[in-house]
N, C-alpha and C positions, 0 to 999 in steps of 0.2 A: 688650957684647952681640954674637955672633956674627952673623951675617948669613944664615946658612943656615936656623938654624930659624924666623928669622924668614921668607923664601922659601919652606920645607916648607908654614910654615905658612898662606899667603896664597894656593899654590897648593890645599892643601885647602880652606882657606875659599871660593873663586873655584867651586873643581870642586864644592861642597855646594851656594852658593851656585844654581848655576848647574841642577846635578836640582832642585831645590829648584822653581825658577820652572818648569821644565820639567811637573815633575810636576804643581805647583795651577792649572796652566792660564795660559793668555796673558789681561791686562786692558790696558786704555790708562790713561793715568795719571787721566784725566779718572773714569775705571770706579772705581776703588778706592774701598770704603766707608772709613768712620772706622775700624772692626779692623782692614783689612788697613794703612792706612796707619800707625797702632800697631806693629803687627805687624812690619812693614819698620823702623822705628827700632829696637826693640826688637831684632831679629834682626842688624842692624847694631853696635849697643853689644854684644852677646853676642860677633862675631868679633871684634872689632875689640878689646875688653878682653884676651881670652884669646892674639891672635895675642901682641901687643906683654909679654907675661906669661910668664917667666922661670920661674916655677914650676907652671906649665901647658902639659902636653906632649902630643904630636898627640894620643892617644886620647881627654882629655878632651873636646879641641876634636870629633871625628868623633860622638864622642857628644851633643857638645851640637846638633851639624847634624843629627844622624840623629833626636834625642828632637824637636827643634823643629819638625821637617820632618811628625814623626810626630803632632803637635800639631794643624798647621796643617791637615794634611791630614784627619784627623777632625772638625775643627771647621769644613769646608768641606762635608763630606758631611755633617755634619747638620745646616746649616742648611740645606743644598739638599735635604735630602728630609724635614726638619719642618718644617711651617708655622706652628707656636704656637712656635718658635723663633728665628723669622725674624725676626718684630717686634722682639722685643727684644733682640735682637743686631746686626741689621741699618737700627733704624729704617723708618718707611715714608715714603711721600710727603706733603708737607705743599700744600693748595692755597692760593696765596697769592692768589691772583683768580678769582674763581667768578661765573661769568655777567658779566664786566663788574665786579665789585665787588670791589676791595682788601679781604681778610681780616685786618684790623688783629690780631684773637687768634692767627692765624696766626703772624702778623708777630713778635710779641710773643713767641710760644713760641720760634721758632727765631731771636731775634736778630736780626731782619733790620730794619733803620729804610728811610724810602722812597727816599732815598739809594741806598741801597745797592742798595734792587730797580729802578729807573730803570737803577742802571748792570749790572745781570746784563739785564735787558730791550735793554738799549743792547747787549749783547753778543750778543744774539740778532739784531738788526738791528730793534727796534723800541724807536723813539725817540719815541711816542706813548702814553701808558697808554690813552686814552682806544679804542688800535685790537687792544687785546684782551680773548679774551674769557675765557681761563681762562691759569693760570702756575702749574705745579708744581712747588717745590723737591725733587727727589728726592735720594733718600738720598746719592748721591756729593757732595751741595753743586751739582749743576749745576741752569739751569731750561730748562722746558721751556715751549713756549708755544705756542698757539693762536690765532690771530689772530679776530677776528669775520670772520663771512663779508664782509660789505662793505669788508673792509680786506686779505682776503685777496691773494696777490701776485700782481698783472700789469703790467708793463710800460706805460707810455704806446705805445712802439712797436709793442704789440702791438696797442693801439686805436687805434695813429694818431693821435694826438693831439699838439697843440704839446707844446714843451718847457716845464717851469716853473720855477723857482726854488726848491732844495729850503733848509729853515730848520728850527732844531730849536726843540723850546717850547722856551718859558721861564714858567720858573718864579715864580709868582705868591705862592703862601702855602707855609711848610714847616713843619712842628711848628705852628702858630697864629700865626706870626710872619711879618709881611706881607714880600717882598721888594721892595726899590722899587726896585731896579738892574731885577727883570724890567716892573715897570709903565712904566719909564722906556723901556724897551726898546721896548714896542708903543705907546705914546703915548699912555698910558690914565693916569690918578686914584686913591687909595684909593677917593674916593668912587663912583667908577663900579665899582670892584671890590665895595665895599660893595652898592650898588643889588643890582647882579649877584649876589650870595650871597643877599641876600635874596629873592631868584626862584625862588631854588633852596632857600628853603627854611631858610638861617641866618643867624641874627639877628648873627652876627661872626665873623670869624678865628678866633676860639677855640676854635672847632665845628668848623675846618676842619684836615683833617692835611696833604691837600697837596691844592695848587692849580695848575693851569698849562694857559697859551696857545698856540691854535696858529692860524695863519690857516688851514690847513684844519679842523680840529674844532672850535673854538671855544675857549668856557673848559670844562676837566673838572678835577671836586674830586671828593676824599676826605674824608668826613666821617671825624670823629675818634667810637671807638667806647665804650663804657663798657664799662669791664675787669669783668668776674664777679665 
């Protein structure tokens, strides 16, 4: 295989490539919904097939950049000026904590177990559930968060105040299955955990979807929710 058309044709793919981003606008990687990221493999396998392809010669290739391009870029203008389009093409926001309260049916539609929201929470720099007050999964996969007002951020330095010893919870119940690495951790019992859930209201673990300790907020649970 010659080496030139292969060359031709990586600089025309590069040079398509390249009006291509130009033209549908600049995103960060974090922006990209679930089509464009489709759309990027997809457009990918398309140069990428045809460059290394001996019986495929540059006009097919300009026409498959030009038809593609010519794709993407109508299917950007109408989702940006329909909004009965938008939803279902684009997905909307899902709130996974409302007022203070873990939306388990949330949770449930979009795949998310509490796992996994602790660690996008953790990624936001909030290492306590119990210090917010709403979390919205938006459509790119990222979240977004609201802290409660009394959790809201200020520095000890800014009120002057000694320094103190920061610790992350730990975790007490997950799925309805007690952890005893975290009880052992704070010095605590099942059965003080027991006492404790019954305060609040459940008769066991089983009720509970997650559970966890902080020496600044105490204990905060998630009841576990009954699916529709």
């Amino acid at each position: 295989m010659s080496l030139v058309p292969i060359s031709l044709k990586l600089v025309i793919g590069f040079a398509g490539l390249w009006i291509i981003t130009r033209l549908l606008g600049k995103k960060e990687i974090a922006q990209l919904t679930p089509f464009d990221f489709v759309s990027a493999l997809m457009l990918s396998e398309l140069v990428g097939n045809t460059i290394y392809s001996d019986d495929v010669g540059y006009g097919p290739l300009v026409y498959a950049l030009a038809f593609w391009m010519l794709l993407s870029f109508a299917m950007d203008r109408l989702v940006y000026r329909s909004r009965r389009l938008k939803k279902p093409l684009e997905g909307e926001p899902s709130l996974l904590i409302v007022n203070g309260t873990v939306n388990q049916r949330e949770l449930d539609r979009n795949n998310v177990d509490m796992e996994q929201l602790r660690t996008m929470l953790r990624q936001r720099d909030v290492f306590y559930l119990a210090e917010v007050a709403f979390a919205v999964l938006e459509t790119n996969g990222s979240l977004s968060v609201l802290r409660k007002s009394e959790h809201e951020t200020v520095t000890r330095g800014d009120l002057k105040l000694p320094d103190r010893k920061s610790e992350l919870a730990k975790v007490l119940v997950m799925d309805g299955e007690v952890r005893e690495e975290g009880l052992r951790q704070i010095g605590k019992s099942k059965e003080w955990l027991r006492q404790e859930l019954q305060q609040r209201g459940c008769s066991g673990t089983e009720q509970v979807n997650f559970a966890e300790w902080s020496e600044e907020n105490g204990l905060y649970i998630v009841r576990k929710q009954n699916k529709p």
